[in-house]
Structure formats: C-alpha cells, structure tokens
PASE-264348 format. One record per residue (C-alpha): residue in three letters; z, x negated, y. Coordinates in steps of 0.1 Angstrom, whole numbers, padded with zeros to 4 digits, always signed. Each point is the difference from the previous one (the first is absolute). Example, Ala and Ser with C-alpha at 12.3 -4.5 7.8 and 13.67 -1.06 7.14 Angstrom:
// residues 2
Ala+0078-0123-0045Ser-0007-0014+0034
//
This chain:
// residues 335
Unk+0612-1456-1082Unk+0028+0026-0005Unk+0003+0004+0038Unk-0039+0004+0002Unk-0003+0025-0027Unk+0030+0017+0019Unk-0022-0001+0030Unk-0036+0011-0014Unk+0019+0033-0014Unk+0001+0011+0038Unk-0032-0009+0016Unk-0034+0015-0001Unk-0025-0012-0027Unk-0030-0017+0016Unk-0012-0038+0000Unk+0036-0012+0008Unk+0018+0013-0023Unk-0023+0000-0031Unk-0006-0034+0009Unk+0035-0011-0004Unk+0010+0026-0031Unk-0032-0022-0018Unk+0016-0033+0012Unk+0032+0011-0017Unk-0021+0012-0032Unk-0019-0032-0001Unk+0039-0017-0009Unk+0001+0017-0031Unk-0026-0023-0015Unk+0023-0031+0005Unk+0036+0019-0008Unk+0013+0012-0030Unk+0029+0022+0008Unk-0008+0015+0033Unk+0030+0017+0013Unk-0011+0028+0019Unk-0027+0010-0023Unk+0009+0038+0000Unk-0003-0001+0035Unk-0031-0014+0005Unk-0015+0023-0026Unk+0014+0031+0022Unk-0017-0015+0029Unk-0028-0006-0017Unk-0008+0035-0012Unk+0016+0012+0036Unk-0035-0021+0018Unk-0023+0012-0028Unk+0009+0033+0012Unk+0001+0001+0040Unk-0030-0029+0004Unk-0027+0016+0018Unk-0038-0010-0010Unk-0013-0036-0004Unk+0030-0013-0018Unk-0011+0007-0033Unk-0005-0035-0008Unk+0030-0019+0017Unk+0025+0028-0023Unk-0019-0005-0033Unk+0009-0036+0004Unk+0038+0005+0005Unk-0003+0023-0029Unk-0017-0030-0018Unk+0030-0021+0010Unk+0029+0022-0011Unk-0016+0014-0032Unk-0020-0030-0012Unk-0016-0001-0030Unk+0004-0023-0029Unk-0005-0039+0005Unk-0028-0014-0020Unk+0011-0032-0018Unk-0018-0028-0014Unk-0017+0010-0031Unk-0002+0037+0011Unk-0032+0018+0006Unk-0018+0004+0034Unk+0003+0033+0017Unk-0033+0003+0026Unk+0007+0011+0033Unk-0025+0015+0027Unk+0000-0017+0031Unk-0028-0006+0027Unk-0022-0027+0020Unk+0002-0012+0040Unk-0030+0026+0001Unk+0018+0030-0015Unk-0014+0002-0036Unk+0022+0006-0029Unk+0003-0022-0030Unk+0022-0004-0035Unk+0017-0030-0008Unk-0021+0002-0034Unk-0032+0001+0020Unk+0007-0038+0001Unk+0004-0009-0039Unk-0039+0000-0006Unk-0017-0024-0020Unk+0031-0015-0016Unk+0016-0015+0034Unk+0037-0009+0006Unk+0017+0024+0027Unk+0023-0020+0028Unk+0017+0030+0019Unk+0014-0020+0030Unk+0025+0021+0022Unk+0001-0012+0032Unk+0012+0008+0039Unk-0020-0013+0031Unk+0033-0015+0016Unk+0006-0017-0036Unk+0004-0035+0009Unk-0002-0012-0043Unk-0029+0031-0004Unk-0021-0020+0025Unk+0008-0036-0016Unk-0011+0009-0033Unk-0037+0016+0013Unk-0013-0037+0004Unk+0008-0008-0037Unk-0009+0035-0009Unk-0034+0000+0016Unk-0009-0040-0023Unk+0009+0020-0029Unk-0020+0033+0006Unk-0032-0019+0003Unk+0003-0024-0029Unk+0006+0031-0022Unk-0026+0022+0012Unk-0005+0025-0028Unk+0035-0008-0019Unk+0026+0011+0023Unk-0004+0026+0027Unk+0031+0001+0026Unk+0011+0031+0012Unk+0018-0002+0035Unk+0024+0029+0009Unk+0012+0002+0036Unk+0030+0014+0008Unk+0001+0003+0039Unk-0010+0032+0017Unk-0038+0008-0003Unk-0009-0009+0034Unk+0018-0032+0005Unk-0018-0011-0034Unk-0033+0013+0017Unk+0003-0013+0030Unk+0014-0038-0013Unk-0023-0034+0001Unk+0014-0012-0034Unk-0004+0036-0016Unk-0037-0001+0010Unk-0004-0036-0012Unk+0011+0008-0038Unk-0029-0006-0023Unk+0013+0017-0035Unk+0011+0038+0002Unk+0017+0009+0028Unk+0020+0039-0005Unk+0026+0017+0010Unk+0018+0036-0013Unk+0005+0013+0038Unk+0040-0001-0015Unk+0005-0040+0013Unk-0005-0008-0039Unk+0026+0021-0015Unk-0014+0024-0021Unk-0017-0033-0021Unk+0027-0022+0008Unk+0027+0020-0012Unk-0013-0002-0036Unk-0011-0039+0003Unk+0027-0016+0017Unk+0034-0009-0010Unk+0009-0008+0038Unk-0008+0019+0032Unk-0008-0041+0013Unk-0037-0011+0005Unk-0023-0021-0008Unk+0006+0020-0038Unk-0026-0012-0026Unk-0010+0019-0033Unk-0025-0016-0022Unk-0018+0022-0022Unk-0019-0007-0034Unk-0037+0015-0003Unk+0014+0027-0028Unk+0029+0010+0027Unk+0025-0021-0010Unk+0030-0013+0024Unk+0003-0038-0004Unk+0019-0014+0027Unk+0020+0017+0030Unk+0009-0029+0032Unk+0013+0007+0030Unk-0003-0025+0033Unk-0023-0027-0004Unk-0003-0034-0013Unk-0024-0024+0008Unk-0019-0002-0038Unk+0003+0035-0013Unk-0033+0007+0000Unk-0017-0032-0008Unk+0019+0001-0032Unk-0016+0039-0004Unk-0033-0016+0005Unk+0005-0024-0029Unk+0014+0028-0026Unk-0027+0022+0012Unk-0030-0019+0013Unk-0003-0030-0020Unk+0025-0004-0034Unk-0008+0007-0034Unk+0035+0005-0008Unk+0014+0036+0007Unk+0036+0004+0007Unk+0024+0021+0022Unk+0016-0017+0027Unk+0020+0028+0004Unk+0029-0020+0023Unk-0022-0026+0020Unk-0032-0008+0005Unk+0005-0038+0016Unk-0008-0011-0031Unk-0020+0005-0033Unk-0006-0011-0036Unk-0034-0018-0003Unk-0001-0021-0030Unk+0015+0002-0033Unk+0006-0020-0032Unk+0018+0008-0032Unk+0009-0018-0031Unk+0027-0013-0025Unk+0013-0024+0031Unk+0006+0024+0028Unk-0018+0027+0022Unk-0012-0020+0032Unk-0011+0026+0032Unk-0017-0013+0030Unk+0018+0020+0030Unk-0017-0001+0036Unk+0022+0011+0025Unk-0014+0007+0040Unk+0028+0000+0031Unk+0004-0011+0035Unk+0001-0039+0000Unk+0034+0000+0015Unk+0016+0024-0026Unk+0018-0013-0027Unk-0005+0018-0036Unk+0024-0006-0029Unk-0008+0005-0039Unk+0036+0002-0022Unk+0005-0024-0032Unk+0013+0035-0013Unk-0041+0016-0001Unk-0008+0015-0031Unk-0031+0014-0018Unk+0007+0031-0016Unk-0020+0013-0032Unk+0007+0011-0032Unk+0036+0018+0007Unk+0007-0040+0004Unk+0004-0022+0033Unk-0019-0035-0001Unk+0023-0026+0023Unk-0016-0023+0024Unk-0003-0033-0010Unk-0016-0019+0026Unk-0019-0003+0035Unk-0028-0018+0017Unk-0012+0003+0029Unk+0034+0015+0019Unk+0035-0008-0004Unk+0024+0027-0020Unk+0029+0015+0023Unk-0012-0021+0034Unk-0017+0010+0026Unk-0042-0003+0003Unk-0025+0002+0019Unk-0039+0008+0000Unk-0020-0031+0008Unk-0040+0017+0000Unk-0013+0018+0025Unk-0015+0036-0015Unk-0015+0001+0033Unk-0025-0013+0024Unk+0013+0029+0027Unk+0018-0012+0037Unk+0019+0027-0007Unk+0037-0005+0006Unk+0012+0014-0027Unk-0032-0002-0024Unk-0011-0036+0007Unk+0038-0011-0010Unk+0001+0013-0032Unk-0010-0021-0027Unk+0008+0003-0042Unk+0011-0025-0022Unk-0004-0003-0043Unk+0022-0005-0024Unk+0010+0002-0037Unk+0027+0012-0015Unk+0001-0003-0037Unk+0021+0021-0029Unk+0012+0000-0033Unk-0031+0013-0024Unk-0001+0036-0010Unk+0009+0011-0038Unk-0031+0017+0002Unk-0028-0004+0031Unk+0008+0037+0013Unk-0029+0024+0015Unk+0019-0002+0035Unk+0034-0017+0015Unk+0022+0000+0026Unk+0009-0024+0026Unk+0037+0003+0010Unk+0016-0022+0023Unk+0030+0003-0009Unk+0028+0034-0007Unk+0006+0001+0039Unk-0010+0023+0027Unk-0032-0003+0018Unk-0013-0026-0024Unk-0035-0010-0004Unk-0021+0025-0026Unk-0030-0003-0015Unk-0007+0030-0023Unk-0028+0006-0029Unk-0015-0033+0002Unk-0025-0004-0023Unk-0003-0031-0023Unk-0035+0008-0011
//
C-alpha cells in the first residue's frame, strides 16, 4: 500500500486512480493504526481538488472512509439515512419503521458468497413476519452492477443502495468493513443485535423473539437461540431455551451460565435436554425447504434450570458465563 500511495501521488486522477486511492480507504474500516494515514489524507484532498466532473460520488466515499463518523453500538439510537430504489427513487431508512415493524438492515455485496447463503433463510423469515419485521437490504457494489445483477433483481424486501458502495450508511452501522453485516433494529429505534457473516439459524431465532413469543428479551449477542418458557419459585428458576443451527454444527452451553438480577448472579444448577460443556446438536428440522443450507438447519429444546431469585425481578439476564463471546440474553421479561 505504501508503494501504491507512492505511486497514485504521480499519476492523473481519473477511474484508475480513484479507483485504487478508494481500495486503499476501504482498509481503514478493518485497521486500527494505519501507518500512512497522513499521506493518504494529503492524497486525498490532492484528488478532491484536480478531479474533473462526475467524480463527485466516488470522492465523497473516500472522504466517508478516512473521516468516518461515529460507530453506532448496540443500545444506541438509529440514525436514518437516505438512500434509493433499482428505479431511482429516494427513500429514509425510517420510511421503514411504520406500523410498529422490526428493521433488518442487511449489508450485502453481489460477489458475497455468505450474503447470498443467508437470502434463502432470509426470504422464510420475511414472509412469516409480514407486518412485524421489515428488512432493509443495502448493496454495496457499484450502481450498475447491482442494476444489472439476476440476484439483485430477485430480492423481495427493500433493495437500496447510497450510490457510495454502502459507505456513507455503513460507516455508522458496522464495526467491520466485511459483509454480510446485520443490524437489527427495535420499532422505537433501538439497536439490539449487531452480526457479521452468517449462520445458518440467525434469523429463525429473530422470527421467534419477534413473530411469535410472549416473552421480550434482547438477544443482544446471538440470535441461534431464545428464551421461551419460564417458571419461578422457592425451588429454582427453570427456562425453556430453543436453540436453531445447521445439523452438523455442534453448540456448547457452560456449567458456569448464570442468571443475573438483582446486583446478584443465580448459578446454574441443572440441564435437560443438552449436555453442559459437550458438544450438541439440533435434531428438528425448522424447515420443509431443499435448500442446502435452509433445509439442514434444524433447532433443538432444552432446560436449564437456576437457583430461585431473592425476589422474582421485573427483568434478568442470561450470562453464559464471564468469557468472551458468550451467549447473552438481555431484558428478558419474567412476566
């Protein structure tokens, strides 16, 4: 990249070159400490400057890249966005929280392998929950390669783009400059669970907090499974989990979970339905789809059961266990 900056400092700016200085600027999203940063803003300034017409676009989005706005985390606000249709007509991400719906903003790429495995899953889930959860999909290819694409035209929820290959939303959504990026937002605007890649359950598990449960929580770290039963008294709090995943993926639950409540935490007792610590795997099909990926993934129930609140709280925590990227279930309701 040194060399290349080096390079681009010399040459004319047309396609070429912009195209490159943006390929450079696109790293930022994935580095922390980029080296030659002072150089890349020179050269960055340098292009606004001697760019002839019809760039205007392509330079705002290295602009995007080097000065990026602040990251949106889970619990923040929403910040809308205007962005437009295959057919050229504007629209605000908040165009899309009407009538109390869940927003999906799904970042994706045409030559995204994962983006393109997940739109099977995706597509089940949009039409159970028509009404409940709108998806937004937010292309990040060049405007006429997403025009011109099969799979593009074949997308049934929203399909928009920026004109900026998704950076002016992206840079205050997503964490990483890697797609498929998923955001899921509350109907009052609230950030609730940030993914990126895909896994083969995500958004069957959605459906179930969304679509069909009585119980509200915040699966703020994973959305494989959910809380969907639960029972408290003097003996113990018992909670019926569901948990959806490829049938050949193993999933693991630590002895060390926790319920946390009260300023207190509430130890695991005991488990039925999966073993503590091992490895297990889904056993019902969620699915009647042939499709690969889709028609393999299956969910499997289980209860894990507590030692019994002081006092039955409003709202808990599920915790498994003080490690890094452990399960979380926030805000679940016990009423």
């Amino acid at each position: 990249m040194k060399q290349e900056l080096d390079i681009l400092s010399s040459l004319p700016v047309d396609v070429a070159s912009i195209s490159k200085l943006s390929n450079i600027a696109r790293m930022l999203k994935n580095m922390k400490d980029f080296p030659y940063m002072e150089q890349l803003k020179n050269l960055e300034k340098t292009f606004a400057a001697r760019a002839p017409k019809g760039f205007e676009a392509q330079l705002a989005e290295i602009h995007t890249y080097i000065y990026p706005p602040k990251v949106l985390q889970l619990g923040d606000e929403a910040v809308d966005a205007e962005l437009f249709d295959m057919q050229g007509k504007k629209h605000h991400l908040f165009d899309a929280f009407a009538d109390g719906r869940y927003v999906l903003l799904d970042f994706w790429g045409i030559g995204c392998g994962p983006c393109r495995m997940s739109e099977p899953e995706m597509r089940e889930v949009y039409e159970r929950m028509k009404g409940k959860l709108e998806i937004i999909g937010i292309n990040e290819d060049d405007v006429s390669n997403w025009k011109n694409s099969d799979f593009s035209k074949s997308i049934i929820w929203k399909n928009w783009n920026d004109g900026m290959r998704g950076s002016s939303v992206n840079s205050i959504y997503c964490d990483m400059g890697a797609i498929p990026y998923y955001v899921l937002i509350t109907p009052d605007k609230r950030i609730v669970w940030k993914a990126m890649g895909y896994n083969p359950g995500w958004f069957l598990g959605i459906a179930d907090v969304v679509n069909g449960l009585r119980i509200k929580q915040d699966n703020s770290a994973n959305y494989h499974f959910s809380v969907r039963q639960i029972n408290t008294n003097a003996n113990g709090t018992t909670i019926k989990f569901r948990y959806y995943g490829h049938k050949d993926y193993w999933f693991r639950i630590a002895k060390d979970s926790y319920l946390e409540a009260n300023g207190k935490k509430y130890k695991l007792t005991a488990a039925d339905g999966i073993k503590l610590d091992e490895d297990n795997f889904t056993k019902v099909k969620a699915s009647e789809a042939t499709d690969e990926f889709l028609g393999n993934t299956c969910y499997t129930d289980f209860t894990l059961t507590f030692e019994p609140f002081d006092t039955t709280p409003a709202t808990f925590d599920f915790i498994e266990g003080d490690v890094q990227g452990a399960f979380v279930i926030r805000n679940v309701s016990v009423k």
